[in-house]
PDB file of N, CA, C and O in Angstrom:
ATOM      1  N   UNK A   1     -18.758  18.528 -80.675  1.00  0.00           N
ATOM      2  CA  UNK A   1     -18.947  19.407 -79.537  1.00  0.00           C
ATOM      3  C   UNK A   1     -20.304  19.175 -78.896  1.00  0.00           C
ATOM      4  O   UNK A   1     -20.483  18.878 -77.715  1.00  0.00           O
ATOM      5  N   UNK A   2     -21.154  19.333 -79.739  1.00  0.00           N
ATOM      6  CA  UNK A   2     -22.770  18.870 -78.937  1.00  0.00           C
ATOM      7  C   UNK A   2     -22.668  17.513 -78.521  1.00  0.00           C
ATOM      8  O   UNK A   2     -22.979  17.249 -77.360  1.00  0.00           O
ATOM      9  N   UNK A   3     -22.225  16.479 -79.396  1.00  0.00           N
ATOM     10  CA  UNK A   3     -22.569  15.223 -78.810  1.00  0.00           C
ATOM     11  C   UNK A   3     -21.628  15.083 -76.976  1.00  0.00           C
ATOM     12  O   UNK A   3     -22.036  14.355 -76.071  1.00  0.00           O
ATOM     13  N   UNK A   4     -20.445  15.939 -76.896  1.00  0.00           N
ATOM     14  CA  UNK A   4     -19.870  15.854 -75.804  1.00  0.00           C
ATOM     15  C   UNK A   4     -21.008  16.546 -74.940  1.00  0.00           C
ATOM     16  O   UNK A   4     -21.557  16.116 -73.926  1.00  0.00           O
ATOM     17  N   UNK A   5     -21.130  17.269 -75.355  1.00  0.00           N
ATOM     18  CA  UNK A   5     -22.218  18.252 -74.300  1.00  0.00           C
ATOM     19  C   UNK A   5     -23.637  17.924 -73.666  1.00  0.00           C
ATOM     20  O   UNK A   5     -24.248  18.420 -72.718  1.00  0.00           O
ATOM     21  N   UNK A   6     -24.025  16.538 -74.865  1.00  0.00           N
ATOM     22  CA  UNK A   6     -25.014  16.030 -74.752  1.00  0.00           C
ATOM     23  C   UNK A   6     -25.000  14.530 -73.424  1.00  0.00           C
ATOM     24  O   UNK A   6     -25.826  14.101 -72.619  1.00  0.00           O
ATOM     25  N   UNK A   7     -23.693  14.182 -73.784  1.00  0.00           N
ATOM     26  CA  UNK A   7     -22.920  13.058 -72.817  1.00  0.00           C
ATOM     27  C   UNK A   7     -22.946  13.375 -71.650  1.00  0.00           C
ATOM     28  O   UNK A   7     -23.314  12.594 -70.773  1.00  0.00           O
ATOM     29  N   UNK A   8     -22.489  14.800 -71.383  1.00  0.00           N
ATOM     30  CA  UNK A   8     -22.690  15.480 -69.631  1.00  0.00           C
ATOM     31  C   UNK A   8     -24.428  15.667 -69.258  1.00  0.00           C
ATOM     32  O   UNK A   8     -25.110  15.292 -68.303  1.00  0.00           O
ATOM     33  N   UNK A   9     -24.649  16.213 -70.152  1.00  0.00           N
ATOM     34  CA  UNK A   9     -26.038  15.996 -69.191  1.00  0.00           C
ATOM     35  C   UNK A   9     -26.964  14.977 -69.366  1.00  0.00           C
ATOM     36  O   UNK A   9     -28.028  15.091 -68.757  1.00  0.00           O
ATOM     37  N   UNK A  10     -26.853  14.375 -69.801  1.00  0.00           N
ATOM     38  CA  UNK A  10     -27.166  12.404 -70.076  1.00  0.00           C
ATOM     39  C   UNK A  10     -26.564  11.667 -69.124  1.00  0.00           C
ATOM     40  O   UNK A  10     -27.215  10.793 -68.551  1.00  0.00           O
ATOM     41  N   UNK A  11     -25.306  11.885 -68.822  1.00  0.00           N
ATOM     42  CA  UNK A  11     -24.593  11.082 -68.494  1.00  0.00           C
ATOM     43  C   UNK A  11     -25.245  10.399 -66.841  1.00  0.00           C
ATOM     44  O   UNK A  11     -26.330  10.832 -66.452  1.00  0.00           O
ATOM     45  N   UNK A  12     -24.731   9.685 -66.257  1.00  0.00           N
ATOM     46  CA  UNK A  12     -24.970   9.156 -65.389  1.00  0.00           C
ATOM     47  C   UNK A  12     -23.725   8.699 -64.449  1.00  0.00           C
ATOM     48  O   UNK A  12     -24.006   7.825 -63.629  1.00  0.00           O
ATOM     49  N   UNK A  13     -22.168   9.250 -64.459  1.00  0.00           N
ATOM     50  CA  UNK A  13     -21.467   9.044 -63.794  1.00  0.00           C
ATOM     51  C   UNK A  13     -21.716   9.657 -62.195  1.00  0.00           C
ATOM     52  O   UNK A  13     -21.275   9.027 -61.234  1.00  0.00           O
ATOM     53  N   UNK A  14     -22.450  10.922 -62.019  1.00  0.00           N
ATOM     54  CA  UNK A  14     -22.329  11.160 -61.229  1.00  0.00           C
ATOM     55  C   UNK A  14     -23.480  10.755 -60.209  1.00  0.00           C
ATOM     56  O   UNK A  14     -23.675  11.181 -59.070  1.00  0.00           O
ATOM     57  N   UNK A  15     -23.855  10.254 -60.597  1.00  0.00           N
ATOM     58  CA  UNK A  15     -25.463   9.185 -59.612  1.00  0.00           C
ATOM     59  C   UNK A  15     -24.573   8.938 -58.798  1.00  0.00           C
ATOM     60  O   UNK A  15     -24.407   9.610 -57.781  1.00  0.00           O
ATOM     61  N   UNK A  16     -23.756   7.781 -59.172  1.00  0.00           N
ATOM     62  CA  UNK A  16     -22.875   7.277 -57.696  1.00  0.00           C
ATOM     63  C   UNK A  16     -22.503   7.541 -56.976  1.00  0.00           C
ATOM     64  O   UNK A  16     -22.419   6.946 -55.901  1.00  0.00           O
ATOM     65  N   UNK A  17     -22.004   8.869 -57.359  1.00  0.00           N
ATOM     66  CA  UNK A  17     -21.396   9.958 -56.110  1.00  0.00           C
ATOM     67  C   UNK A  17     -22.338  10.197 -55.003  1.00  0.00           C
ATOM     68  O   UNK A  17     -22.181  10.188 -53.782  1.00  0.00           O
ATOM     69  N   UNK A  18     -23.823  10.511 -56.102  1.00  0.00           N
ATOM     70  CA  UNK A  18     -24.953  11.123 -55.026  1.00  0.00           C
ATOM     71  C   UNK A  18     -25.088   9.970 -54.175  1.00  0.00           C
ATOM     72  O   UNK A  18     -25.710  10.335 -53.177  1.00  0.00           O
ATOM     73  N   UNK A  19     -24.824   8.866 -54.111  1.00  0.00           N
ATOM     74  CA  UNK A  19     -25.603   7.790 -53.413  1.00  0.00           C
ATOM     75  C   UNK A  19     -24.396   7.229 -52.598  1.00  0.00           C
ATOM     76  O   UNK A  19     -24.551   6.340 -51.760  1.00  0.00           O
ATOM     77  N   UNK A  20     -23.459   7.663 -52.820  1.00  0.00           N
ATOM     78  CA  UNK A  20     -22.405   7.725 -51.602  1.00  0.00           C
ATOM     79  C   UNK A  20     -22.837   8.272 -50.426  1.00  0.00           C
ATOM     80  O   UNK A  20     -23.002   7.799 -49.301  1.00  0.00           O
ATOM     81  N   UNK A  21     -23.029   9.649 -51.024  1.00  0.00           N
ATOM     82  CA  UNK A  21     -23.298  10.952 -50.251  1.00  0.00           C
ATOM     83  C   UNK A  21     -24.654  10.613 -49.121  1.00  0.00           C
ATOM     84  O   UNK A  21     -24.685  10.908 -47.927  1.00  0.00           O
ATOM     85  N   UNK A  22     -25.692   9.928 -49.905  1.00  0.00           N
ATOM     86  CA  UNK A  22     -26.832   9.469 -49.285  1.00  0.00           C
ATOM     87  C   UNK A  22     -26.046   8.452 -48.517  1.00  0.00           C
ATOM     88  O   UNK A  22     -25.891   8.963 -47.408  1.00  0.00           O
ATOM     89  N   UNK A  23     -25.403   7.145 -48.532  1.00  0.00           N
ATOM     90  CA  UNK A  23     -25.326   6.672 -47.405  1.00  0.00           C
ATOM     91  C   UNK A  23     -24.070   6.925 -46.373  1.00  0.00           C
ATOM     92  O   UNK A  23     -24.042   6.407 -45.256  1.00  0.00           O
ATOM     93  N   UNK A  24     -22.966   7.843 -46.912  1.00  0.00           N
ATOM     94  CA  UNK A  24     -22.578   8.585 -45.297  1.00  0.00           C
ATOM     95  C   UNK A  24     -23.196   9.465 -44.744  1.00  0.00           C
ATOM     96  O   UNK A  24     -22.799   9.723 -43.608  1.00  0.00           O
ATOM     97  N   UNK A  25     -24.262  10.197 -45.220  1.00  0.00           N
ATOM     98  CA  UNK A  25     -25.642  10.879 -44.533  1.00  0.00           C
ATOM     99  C   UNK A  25     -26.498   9.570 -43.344  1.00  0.00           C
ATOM    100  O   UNK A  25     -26.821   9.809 -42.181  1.00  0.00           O
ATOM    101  N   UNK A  26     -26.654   8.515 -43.925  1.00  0.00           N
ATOM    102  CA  UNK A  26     -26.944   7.442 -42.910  1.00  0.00           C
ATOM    103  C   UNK A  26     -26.158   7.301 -42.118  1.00  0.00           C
ATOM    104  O   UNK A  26     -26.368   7.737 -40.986  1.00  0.00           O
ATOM    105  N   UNK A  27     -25.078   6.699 -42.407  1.00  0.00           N
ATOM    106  CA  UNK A  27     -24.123   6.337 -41.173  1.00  0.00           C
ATOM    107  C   UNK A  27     -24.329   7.475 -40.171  1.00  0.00           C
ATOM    108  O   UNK A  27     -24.810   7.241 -39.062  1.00  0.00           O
ATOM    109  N   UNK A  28     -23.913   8.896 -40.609  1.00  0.00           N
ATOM    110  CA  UNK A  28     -23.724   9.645 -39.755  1.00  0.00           C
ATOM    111  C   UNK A  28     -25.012   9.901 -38.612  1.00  0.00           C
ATOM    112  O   UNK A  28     -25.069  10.228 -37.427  1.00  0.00           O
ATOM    113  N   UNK A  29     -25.748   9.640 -39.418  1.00  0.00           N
ATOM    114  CA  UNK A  29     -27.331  10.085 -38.681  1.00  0.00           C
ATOM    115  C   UNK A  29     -26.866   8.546 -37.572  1.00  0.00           C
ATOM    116  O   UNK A  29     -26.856   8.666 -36.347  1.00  0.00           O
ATOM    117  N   UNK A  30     -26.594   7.496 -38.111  1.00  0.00           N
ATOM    118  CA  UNK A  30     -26.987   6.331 -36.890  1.00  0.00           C
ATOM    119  C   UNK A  30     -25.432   6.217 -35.975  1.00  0.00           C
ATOM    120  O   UNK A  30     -25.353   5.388 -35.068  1.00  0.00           O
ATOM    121  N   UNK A  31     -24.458   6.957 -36.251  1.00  0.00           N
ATOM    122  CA  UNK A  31     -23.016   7.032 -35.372  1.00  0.00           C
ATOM    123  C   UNK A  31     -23.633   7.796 -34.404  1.00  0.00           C
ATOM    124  O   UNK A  31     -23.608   7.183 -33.336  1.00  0.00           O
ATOM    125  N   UNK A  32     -24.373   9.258 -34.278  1.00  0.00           N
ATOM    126  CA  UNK A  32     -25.099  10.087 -33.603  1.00  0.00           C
ATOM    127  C   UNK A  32     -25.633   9.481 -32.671  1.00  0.00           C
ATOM    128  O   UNK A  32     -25.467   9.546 -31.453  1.00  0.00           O
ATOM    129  N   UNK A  33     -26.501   8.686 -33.509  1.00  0.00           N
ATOM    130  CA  UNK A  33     -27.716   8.154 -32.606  1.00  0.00           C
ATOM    131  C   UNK A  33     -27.447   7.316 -31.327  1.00  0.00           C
ATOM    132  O   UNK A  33     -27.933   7.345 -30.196  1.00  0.00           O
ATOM    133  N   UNK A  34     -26.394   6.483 -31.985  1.00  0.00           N
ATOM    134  CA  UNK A  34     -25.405   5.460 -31.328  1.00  0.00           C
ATOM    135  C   UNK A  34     -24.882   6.027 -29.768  1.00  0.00           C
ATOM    136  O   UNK A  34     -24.909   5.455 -28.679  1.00  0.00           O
ATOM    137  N   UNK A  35     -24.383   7.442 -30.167  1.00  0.00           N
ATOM    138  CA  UNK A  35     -23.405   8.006 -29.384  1.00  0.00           C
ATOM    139  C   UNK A  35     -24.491   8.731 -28.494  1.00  0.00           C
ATOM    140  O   UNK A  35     -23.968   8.951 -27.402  1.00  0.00           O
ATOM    141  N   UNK A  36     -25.746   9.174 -28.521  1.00  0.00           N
ATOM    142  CA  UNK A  36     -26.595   9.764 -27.950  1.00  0.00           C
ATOM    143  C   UNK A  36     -27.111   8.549 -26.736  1.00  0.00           C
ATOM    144  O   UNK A  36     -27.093   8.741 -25.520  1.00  0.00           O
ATOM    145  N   UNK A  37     -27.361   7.845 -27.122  1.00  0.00           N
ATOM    146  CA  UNK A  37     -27.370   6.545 -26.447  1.00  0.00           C
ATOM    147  C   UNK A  37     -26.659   6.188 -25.893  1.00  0.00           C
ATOM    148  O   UNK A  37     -27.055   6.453 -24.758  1.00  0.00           O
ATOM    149  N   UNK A  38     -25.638   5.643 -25.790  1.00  0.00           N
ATOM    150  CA  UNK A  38     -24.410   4.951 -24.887  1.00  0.00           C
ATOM    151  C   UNK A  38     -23.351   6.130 -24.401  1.00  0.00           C
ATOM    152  O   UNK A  38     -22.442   6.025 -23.577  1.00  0.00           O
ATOM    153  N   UNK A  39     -23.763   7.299 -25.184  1.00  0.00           N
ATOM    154  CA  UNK A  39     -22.603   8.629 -24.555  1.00  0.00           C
ATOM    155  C   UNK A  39     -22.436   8.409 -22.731  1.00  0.00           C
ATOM    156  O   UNK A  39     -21.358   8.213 -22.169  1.00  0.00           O
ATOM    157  N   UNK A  40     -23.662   8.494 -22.103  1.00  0.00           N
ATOM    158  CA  UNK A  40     -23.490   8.463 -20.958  1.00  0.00           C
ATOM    159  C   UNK A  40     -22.981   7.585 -20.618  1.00  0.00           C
ATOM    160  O   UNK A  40     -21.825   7.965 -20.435  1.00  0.00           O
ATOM    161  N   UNK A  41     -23.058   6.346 -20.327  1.00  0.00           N
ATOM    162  CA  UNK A  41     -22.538   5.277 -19.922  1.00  0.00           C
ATOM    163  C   UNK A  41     -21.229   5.057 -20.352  1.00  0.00           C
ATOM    164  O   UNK A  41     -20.688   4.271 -19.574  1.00  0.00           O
ATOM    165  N   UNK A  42     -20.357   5.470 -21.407  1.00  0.00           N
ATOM    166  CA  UNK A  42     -19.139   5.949 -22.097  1.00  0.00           C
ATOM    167  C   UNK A  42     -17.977   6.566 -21.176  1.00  0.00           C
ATOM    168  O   UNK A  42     -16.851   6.280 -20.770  1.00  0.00           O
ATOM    169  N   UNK A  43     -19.388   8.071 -21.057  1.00  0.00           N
ATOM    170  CA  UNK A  43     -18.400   8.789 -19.906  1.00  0.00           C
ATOM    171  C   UNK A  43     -18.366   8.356 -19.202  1.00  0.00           C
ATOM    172  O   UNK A  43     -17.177   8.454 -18.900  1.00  0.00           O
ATOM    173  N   UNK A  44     -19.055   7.503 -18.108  1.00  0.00           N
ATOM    174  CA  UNK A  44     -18.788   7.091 -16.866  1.00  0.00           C
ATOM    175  C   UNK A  44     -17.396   6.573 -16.711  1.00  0.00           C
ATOM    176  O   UNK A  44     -16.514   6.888 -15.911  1.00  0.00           O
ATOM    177  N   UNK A  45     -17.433   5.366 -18.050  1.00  0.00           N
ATOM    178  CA  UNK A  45     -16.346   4.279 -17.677  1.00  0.00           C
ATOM    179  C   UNK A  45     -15.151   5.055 -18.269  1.00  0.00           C
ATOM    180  O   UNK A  45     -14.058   4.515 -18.101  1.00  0.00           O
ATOM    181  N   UNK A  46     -15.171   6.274 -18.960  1.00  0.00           N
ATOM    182  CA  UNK A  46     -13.878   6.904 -19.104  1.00  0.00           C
ATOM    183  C   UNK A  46     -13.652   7.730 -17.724  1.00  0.00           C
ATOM    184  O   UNK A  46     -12.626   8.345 -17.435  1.00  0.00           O
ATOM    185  N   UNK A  47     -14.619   7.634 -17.070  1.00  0.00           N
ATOM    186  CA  UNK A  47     -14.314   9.163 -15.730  1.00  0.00           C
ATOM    187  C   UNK A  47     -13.579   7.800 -14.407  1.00  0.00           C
ATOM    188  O   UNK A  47     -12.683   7.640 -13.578  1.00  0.00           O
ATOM    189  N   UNK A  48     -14.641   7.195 -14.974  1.00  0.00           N
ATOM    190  CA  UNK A  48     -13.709   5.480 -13.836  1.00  0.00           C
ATOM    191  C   UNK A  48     -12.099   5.520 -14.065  1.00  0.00           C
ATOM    192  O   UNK A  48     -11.258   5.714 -13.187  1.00  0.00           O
ATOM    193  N   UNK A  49     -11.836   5.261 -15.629  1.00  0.00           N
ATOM    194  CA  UNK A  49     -10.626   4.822 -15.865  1.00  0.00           C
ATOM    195  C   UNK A  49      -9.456   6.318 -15.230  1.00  0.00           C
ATOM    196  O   UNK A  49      -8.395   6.386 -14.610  1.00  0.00           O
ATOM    197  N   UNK A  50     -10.082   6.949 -15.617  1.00  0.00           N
ATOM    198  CA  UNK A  50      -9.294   8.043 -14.999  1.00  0.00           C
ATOM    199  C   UNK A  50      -8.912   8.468 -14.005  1.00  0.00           C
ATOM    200  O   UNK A  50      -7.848   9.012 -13.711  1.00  0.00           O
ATOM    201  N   UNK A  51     -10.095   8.147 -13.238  1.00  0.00           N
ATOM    202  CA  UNK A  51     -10.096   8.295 -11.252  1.00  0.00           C
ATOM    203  C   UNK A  51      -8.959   7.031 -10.976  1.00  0.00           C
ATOM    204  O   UNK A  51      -8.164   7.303 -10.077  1.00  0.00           O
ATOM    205  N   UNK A  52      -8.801   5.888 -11.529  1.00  0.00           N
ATOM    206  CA  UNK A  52      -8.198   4.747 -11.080  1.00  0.00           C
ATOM    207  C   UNK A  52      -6.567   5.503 -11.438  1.00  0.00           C
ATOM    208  O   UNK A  52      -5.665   5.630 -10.611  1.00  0.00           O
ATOM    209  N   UNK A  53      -6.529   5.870 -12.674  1.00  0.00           N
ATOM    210  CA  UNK A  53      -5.194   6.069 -13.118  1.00  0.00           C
ATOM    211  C   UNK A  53      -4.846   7.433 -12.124  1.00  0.00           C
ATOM    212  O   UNK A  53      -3.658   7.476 -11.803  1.00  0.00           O
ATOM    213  N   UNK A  54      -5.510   8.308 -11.704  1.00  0.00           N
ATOM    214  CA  UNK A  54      -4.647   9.606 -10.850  1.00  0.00           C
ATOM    215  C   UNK A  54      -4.539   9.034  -9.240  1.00  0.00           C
ATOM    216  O   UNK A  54      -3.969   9.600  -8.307  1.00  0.00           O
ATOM    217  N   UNK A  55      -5.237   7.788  -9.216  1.00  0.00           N
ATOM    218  CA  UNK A  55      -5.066   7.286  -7.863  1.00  0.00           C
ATOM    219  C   UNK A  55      -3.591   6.499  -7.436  1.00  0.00           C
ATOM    220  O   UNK A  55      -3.038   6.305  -6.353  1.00  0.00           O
ATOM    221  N   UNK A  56      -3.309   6.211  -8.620  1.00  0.00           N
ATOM    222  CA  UNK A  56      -1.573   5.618  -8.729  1.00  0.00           C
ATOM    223  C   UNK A  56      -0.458   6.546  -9.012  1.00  0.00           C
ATOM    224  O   UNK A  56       0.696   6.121  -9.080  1.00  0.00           O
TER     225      UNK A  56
END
């Protein structure tokens, strides 16, 4: 029973998880960033495509 008990908080399975967690915390921070940036220029060419398509 202790040595199991001793295994969980020793253990080290769950590091990996944390460091998942750390890099979809990145991604997300630089998808943002991405989208903060080119958002405008985005909408434009979606407000284009749209004006073209209600014109037909």
């Amino acid at each position: 029973m202790f040595e199991h008990l001793k295994r969980l908080l020793t253990g080290e399975e769950g590091q990996g998880m944390a460091e998942y967690g750390l890099i979809l915390a990145l991604v997300a921070v630089v998808v943002i960033a991405a989208l903060q940036l080119l958002g405008t220029g985005i909408s434009l060419n979606f407000n284009k495509v749209a004006s073209e398509l209600n014109k037909q």
